[in-house]
N, C-alpha and C positions, 0 to 999 in steps of 0.2 A: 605185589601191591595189595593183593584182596586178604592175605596174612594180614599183612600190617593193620588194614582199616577191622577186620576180625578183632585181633590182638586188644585195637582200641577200645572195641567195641564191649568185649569182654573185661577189660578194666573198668570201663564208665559203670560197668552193670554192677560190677561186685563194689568198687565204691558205694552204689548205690545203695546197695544192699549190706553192706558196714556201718551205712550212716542211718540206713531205718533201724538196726540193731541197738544202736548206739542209743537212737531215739527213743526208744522203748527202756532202755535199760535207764539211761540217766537218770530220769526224774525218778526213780524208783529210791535212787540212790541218793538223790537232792533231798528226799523227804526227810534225811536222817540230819541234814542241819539245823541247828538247833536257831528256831528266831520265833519273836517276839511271840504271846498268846495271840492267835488271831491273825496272823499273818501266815499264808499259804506261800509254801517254798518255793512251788512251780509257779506262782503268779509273779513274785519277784524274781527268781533266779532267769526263769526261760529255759530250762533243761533240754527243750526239744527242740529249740532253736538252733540252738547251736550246732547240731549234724543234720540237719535239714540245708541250711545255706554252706557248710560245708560240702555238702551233696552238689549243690547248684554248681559253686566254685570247681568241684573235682570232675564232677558227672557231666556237667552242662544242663543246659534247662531243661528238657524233656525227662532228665533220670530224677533233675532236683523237683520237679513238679509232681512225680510222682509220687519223692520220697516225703515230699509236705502233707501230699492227701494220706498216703498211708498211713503213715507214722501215730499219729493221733485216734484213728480210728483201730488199728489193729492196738496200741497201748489201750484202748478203750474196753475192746474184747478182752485182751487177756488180762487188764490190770484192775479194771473199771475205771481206772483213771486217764485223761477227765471222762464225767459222765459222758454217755454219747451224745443227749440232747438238750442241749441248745451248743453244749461249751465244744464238743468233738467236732460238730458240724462246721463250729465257725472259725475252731485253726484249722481245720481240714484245708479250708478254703485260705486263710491266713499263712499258713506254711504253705501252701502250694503256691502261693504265690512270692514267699522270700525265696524258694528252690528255684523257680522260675526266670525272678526274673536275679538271682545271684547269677546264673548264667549267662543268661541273654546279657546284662549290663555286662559281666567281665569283662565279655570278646566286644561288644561296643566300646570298650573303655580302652583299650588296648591291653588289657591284663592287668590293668592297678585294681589294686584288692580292696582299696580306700571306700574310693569313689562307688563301686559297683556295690559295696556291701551298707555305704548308709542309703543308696539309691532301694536297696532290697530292703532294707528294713524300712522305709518311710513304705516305699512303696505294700509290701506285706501291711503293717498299720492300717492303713487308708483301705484295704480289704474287710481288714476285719471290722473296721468302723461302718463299711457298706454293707454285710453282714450281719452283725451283730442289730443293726436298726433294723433290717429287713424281719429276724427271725425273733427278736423281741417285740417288733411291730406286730406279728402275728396273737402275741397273748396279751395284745395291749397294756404291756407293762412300760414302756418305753423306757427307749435309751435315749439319753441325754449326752449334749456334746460334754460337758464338766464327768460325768463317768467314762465316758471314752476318754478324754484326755488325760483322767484318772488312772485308769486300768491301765490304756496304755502305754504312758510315758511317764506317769508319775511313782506309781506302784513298782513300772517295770524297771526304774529306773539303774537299778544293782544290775540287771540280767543286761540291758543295752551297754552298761558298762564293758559288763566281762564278753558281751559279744565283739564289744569294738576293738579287744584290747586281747584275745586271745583268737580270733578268726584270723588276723592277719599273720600275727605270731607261729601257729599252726600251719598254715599257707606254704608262708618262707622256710618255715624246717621240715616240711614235704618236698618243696621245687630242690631246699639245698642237700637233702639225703636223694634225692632222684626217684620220691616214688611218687612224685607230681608233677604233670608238663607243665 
């Protein structure tokens, strides 16, 4: 039995750590799509989103939690990108919380991918909106709800797409080739 729960234990971790890799590498890769003057790839696409809540989903919420804070801060070190402060700080906190709670909501959910992954992404959002005022309130530049709602549901609006529409898609042909429970 202490195999098995091992065994487990060591798949959550290396998912984990696939899905920070993954996080660092994408966006690097996003930058090469070509859109409009003035439009930033990683603000629309969401490149690190998407193996962050993969993470949540595969790992469970303590490995996706981890893989949200990481992800953005170590892409920071080695990429510079995002800068680390104000914008790395507050997906730090924003991905640690779609990793988190894509976990936690699955096994609440009973394993529908649906429900737990728009639960993760409102819920991640409404972080970064708590965030994002906290640490722009500090340089008294303020954030405003019409630039929150902006950045994140209007700008992001391609990336929540392709989250919605390749998170599950990805899910189901991991469970159906068997290298996902």
């Amino acid at each position: 039995m202490e195999k098995i729960k091992t065994l487990t234990n060591t798949r959550r971790m290396v998912s984990a750590g696939l899905c920070l890799a993954l996080g660092v590498l994408l966006p690097q890769l996003v930058h090469f799509v070509p859109l409009p003057t003035g439009m930033n790839a990683g603000s629309v696409l969401c490149p690190m989103h998407l193996p962050v809540l993969l993470a949540g989903f595969l790992a469970g919420g303590p490995w996706g939690l981890a893989c949200g804070v990481l992800t953005p801060l170590l892409s920071s070190l080695l990429t510079g990108m995002p800068p680390l402060y104000p914008v790395g700080v507050s997906m730090a906190c924003e991905l640690a919380a779609y990793g988190l709670l894509a976990g936690v909501l699955y096994r609440r959910c009973g394993h529908r991918i649906f429900p737990a992954l728009v639960g993760a992404m409102l819920g991640g959002r409404a972080v970064l909106g708590i965030v994002n005022t906290l640490l722009y309130g500090v340089f008294g530049s303020g954030y405003t709800l019409a630039g929150f709602l902006s950045g994140a549901f209007v700008t992001a609006l391609p990336g929540i797409l392709i989250q919605l529409i390749l998170i599950p898609a990805i899910l189901t042909a991991l469970k159906r080739s068997g290298l996902a429970e």
